[in-house]
C-alpha beads as a LAMMPS data file, in Angstrom:
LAMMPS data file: protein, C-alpha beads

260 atoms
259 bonds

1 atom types
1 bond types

-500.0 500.0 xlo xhi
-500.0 500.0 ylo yhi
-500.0 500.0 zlo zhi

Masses

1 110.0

Atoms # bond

1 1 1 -429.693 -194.059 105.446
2 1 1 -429.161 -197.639 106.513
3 1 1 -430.906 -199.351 103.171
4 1 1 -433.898 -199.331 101.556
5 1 1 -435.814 -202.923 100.348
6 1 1 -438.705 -203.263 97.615
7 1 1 -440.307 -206.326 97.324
8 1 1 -442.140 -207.801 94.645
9 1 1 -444.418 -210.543 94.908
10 1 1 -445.841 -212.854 92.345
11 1 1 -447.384 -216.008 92.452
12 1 1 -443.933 -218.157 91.750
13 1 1 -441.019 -216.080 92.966
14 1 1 -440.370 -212.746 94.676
15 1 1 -438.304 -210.157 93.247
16 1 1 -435.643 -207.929 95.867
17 1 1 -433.592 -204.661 95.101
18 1 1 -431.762 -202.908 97.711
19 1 1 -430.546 -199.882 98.034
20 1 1 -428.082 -198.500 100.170
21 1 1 -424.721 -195.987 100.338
22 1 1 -422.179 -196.750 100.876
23 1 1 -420.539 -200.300 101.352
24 1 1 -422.704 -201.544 103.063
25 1 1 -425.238 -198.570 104.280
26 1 1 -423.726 -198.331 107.481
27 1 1 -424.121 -194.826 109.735
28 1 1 -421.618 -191.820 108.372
29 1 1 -421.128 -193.731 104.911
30 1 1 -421.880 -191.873 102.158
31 1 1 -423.184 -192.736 98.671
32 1 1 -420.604 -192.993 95.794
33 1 1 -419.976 -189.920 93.397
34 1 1 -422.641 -188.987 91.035
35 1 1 -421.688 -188.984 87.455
36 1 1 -423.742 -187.680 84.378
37 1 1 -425.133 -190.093 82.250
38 1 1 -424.212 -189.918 78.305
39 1 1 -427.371 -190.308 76.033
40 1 1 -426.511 -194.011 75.553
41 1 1 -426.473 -194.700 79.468
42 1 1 -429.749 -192.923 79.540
43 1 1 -431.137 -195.508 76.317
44 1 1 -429.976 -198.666 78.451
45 1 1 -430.862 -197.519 81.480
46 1 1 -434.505 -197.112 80.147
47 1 1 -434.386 -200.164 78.192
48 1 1 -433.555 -201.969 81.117
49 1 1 -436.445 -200.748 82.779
50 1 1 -439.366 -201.436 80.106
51 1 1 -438.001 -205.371 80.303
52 1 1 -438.203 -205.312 83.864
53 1 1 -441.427 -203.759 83.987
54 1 1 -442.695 -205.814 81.344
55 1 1 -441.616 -208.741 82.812
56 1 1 -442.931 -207.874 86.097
57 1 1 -446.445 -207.529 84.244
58 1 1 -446.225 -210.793 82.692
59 1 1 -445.657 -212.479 85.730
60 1 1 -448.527 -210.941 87.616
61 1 1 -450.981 -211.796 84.536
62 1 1 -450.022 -215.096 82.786
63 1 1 -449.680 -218.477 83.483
64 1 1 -448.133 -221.750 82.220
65 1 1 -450.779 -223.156 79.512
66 1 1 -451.176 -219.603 78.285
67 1 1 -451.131 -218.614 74.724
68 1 1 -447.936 -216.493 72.835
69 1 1 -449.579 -215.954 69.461
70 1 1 -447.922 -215.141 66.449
71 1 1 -450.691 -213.288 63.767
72 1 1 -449.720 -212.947 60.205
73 1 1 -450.794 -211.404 56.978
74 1 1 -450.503 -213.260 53.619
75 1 1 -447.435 -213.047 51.879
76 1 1 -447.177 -209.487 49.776
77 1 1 -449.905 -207.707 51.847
78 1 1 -448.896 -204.155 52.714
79 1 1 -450.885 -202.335 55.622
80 1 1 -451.263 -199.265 57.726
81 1 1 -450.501 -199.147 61.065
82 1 1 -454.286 -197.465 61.767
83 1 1 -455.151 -200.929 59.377
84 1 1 -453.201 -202.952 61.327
85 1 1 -454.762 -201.969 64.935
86 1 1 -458.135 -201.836 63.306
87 1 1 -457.531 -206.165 62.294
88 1 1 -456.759 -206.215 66.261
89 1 1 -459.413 -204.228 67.715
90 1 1 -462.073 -206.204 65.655
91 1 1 -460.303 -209.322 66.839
92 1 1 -460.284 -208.642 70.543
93 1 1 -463.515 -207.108 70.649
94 1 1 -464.190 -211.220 69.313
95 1 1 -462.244 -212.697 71.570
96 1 1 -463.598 -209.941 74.983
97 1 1 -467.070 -211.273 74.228
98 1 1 -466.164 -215.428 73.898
99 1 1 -464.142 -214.455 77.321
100 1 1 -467.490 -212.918 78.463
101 1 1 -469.705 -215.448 77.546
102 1 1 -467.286 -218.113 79.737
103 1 1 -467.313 -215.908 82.475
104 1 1 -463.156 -215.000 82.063
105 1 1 -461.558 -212.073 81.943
106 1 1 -460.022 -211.901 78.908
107 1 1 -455.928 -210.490 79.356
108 1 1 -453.539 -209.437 76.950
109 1 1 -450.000 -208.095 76.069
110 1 1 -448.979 -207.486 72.294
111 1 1 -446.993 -205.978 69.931
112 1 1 -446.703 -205.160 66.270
113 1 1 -443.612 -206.245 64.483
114 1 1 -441.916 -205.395 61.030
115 1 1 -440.117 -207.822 59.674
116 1 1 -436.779 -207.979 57.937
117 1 1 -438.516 -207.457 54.612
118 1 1 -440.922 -205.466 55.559
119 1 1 -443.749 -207.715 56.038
120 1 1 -445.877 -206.698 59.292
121 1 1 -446.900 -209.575 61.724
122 1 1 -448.097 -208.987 65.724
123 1 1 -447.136 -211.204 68.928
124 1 1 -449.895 -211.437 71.254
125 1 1 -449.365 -213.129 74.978
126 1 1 -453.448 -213.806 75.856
127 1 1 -454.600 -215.710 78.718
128 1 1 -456.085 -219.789 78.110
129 1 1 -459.522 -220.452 79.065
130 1 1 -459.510 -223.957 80.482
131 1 1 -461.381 -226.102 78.389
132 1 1 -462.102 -223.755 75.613
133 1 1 -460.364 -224.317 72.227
134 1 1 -459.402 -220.300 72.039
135 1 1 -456.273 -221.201 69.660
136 1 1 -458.947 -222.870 66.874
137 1 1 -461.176 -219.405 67.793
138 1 1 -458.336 -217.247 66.840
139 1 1 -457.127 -219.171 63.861
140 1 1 -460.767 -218.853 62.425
141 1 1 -461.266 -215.436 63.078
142 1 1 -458.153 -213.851 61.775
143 1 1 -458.149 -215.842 58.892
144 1 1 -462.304 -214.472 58.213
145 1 1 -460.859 -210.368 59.194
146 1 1 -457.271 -210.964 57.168
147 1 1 -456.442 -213.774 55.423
148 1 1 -453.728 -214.759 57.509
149 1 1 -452.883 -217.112 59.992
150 1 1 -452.370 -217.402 63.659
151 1 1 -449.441 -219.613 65.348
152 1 1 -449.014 -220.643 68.847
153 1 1 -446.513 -221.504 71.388
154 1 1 -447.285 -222.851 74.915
155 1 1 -446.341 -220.045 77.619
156 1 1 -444.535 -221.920 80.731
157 1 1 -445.049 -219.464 82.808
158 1 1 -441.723 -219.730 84.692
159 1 1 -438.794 -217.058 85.266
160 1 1 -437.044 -217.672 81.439
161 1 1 -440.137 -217.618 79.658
162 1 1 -441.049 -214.721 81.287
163 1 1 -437.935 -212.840 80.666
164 1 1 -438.328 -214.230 76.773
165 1 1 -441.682 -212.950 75.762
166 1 1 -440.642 -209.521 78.253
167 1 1 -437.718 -208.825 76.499
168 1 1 -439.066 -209.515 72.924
169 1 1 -442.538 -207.009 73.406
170 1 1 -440.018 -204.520 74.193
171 1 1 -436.803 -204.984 72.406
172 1 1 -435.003 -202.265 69.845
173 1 1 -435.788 -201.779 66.484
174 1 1 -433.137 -203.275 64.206
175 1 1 -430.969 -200.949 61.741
176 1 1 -433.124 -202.603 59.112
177 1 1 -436.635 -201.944 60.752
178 1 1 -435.823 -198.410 61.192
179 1 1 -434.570 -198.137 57.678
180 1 1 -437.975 -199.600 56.226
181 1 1 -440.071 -197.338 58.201
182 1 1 -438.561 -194.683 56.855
183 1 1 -438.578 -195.418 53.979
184 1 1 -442.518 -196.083 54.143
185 1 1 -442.659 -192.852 56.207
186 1 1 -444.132 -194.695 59.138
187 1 1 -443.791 -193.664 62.878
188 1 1 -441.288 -195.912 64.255
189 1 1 -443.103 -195.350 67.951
190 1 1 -445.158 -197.311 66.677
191 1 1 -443.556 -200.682 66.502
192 1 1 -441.114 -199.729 69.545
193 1 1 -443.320 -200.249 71.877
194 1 1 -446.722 -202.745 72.801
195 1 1 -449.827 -202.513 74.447
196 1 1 -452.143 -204.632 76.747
197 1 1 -455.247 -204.956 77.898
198 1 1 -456.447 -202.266 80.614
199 1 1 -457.490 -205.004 83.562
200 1 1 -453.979 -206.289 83.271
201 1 1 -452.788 -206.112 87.355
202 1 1 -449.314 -203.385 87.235
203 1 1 -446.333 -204.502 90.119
204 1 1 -446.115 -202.327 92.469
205 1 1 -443.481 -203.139 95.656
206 1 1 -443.854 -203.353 99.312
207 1 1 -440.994 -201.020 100.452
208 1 1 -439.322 -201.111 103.527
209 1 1 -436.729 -198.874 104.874
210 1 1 -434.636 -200.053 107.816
211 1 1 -432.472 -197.275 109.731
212 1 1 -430.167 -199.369 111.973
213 1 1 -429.513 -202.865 110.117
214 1 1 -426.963 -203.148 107.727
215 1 1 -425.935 -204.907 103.917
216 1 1 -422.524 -205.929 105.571
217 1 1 -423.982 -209.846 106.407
218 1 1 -425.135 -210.303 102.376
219 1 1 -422.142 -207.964 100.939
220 1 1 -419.743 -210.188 102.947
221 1 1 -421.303 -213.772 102.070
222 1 1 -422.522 -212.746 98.658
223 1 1 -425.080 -214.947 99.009
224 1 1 -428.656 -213.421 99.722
225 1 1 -431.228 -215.615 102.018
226 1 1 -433.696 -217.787 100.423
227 1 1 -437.093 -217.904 102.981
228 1 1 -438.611 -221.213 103.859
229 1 1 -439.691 -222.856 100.362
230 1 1 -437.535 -220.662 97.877
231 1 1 -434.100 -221.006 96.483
232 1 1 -432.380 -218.045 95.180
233 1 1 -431.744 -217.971 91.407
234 1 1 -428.297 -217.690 90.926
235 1 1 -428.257 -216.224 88.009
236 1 1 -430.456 -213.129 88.918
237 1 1 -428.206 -212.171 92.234
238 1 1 -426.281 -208.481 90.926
239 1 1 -424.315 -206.715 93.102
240 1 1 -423.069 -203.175 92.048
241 1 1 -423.107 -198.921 92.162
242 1 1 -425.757 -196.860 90.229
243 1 1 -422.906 -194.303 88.323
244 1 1 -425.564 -191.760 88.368
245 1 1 -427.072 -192.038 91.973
246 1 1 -424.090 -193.044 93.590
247 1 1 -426.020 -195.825 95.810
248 1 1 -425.509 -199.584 95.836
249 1 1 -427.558 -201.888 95.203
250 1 1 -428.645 -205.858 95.171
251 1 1 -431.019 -207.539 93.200
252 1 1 -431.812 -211.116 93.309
253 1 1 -434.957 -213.025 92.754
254 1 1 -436.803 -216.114 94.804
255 1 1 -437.685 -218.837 92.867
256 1 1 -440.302 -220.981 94.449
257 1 1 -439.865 -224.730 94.648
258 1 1 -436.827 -226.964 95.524
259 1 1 -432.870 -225.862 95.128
260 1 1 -431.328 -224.411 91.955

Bonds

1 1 1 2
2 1 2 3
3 1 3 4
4 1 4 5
5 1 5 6
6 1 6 7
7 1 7 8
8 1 8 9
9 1 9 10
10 1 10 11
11 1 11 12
12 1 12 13
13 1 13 14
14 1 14 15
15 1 15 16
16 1 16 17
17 1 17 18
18 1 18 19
19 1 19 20
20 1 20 21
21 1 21 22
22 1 22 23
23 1 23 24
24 1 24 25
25 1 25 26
26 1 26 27
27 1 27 28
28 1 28 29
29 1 29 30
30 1 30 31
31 1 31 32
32 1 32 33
33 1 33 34
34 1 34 35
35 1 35 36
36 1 36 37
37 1 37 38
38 1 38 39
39 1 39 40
40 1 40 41
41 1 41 42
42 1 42 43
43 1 43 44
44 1 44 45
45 1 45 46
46 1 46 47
47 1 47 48
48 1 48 49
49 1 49 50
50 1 50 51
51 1 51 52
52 1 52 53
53 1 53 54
54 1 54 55
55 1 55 56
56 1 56 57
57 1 57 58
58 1 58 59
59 1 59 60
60 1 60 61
61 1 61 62
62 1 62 63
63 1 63 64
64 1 64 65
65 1 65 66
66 1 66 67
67 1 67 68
68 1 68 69
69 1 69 70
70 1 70 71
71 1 71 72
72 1 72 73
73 1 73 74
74 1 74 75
75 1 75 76
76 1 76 77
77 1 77 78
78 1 78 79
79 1 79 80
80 1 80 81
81 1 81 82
82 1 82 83
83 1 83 84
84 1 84 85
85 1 85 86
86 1 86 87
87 1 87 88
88 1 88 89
89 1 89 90
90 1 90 91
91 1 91 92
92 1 92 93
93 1 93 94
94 1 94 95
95 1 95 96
96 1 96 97
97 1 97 98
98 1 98 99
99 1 99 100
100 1 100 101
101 1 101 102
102 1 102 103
103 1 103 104
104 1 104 105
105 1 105 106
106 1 106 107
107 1 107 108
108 1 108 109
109 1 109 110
110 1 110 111
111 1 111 112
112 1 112 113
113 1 113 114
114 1 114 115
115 1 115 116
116 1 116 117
117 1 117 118
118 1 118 119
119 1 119 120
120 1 120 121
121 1 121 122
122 1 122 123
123 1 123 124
124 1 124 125
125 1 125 126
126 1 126 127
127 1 127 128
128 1 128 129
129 1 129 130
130 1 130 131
131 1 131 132
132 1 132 133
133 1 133 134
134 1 134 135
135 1 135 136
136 1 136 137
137 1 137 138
138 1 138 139
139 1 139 140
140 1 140 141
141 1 141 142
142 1 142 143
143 1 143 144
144 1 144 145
145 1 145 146
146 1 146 147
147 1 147 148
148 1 148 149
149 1 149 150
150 1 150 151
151 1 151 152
152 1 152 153
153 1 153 154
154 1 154 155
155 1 155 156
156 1 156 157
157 1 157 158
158 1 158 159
159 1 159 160
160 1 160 161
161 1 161 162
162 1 162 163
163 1 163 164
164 1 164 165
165 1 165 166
166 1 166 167
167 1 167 168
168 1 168 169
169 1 169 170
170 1 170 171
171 1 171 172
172 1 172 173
173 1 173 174
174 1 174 175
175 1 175 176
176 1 176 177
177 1 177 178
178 1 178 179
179 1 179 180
180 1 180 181
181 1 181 182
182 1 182 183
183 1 183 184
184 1 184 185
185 1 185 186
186 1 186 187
187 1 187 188
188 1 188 189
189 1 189 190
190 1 190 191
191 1 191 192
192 1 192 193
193 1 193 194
194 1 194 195
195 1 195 196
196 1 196 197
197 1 197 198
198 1 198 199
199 1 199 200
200 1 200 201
201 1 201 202
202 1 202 203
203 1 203 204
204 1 204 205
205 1 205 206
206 1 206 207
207 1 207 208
208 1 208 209
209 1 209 210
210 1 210 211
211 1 211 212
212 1 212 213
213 1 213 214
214 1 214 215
215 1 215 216
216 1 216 217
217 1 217 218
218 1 218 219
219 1 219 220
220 1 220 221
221 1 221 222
222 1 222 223
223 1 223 224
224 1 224 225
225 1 225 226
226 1 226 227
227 1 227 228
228 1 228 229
229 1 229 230
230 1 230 231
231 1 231 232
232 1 232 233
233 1 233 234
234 1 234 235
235 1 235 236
236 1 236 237
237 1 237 238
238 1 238 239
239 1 239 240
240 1 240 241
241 1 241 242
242 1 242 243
243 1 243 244
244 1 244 245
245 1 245 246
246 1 246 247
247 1 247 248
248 1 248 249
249 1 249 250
250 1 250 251
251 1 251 252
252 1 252 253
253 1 253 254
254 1 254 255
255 1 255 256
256 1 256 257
257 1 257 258
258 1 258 259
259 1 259 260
């Protein structure tokens, strides 16, 4: 098998996982035994895959200056879910045509959120349009549709603030979330997960498979090469064996810019 190498490239850092059997995917090793994964496994193992595809998505869409937008309702209201999308789809139809008029596309990642008592509020990550005052555009027009008000934080668009707003569009509901959609008789599918914008470019890797090189080099060193003008984050290097495929793997991500 030798090992297997995806690639993802974004504007500010690539992304590496390896695969491989063995220790270090060397001819006649074989991969590790299989073992079958308990519903929990199965729970992380997805959950661990929205962030990182989330994140991924983020990175190929947004930018530092960007906009992560908290909307809210006035204190006390109490709305559908149907409501609730119906506030956002008159909003973004708003915001598609400003966008349109300044020659932007206009991007977007969001989700709907229920508070701890039980007040519903949405997080929207939308693209800046130089120039343009889109946070005062916002503000206006979701106070006209709702009553409510918009807040904003500055997106930095580097590796942390990615994995932030990834991690937070797709993280579990809360004991006490479930508890008050059930009570309410809602569908909790629909505050588990978030939506975007359809333009929105999806990560896809560049995969290489090499039959005759081996992992032995990185496996041995533990420290993955950084090409001319990266560093490697530290922090993202993870060595181990998938339980369930039995074949190792390395993931690390390049960071570009000067030494961590």
């Amino acid at each position: 098998m030798a090992y297997i190498h995806d690639e993802y490239i974004f504007p500010n850092s690539i992304e590496h996982e390896f695969k491989w059997a063995g220790n270090y995917g060397a001819r006649g090793e074989r991969r590790a035994p299989r073992e079958k994964a308990t519903s929990e496994q199965i729970a992380k193992q997805n959950q661990w895959k929205k962030e990182t595809e989330v994140r991924r998505t983020i990175k190929l869409n947004f930018e530092l200056g960007d906009y992560w937008t908290t909307l809210t309702y006035p204190k006390g209201t109490r709305k559908e879910i149907r409501e609730v999308k119906n506030d956002i789809s008159k909003l973004n139809r708003s915001l598609r045509n400003k966008y349109k008029k300044l020659g932007i596309p206009f991007k977007w990642i969001m989700r709907i959120e229920i508070g701890s008592l039980g007040g519903i509020h949405l997080h929207m990550l939308l693209n800046q349009a130089r120039g343009e005052p889109i946070d005062m555009f916002i503000q206006e027009k979701w106070h006209k549709l709702t009553g409510g008000r918009a807040h904003f934080e500055r997106y930095l668009g580097d590796e942390e603030s990615a994995h932030k707003v990834g991690d937070y569009l797709v993280k579990p509901l809360t004991e006490q979330q479930e508890k008050i959609l059930e009570e309410r008789g809602m569908d909790k599918s629909e505050l588990s997960s978030y939506s975007s914008s359809r333009n929105l470019i999806r990560p896809e890797p560049i995969r290489k498979e090499y039959k005759r090189r081996t992992m032995q080099k990185v496996i041995e060193t533990g420290e993955p090469p950084a090409r001319e003008g990266y560093y490697v984050d530290k922090n993202s290097v993870v060595f181990g064996v998938n339980r369930f495929t039995g074949l190792s793997y390395l993931y690390y991500t390049e960071v570009k810019g000067g030494s961590s």
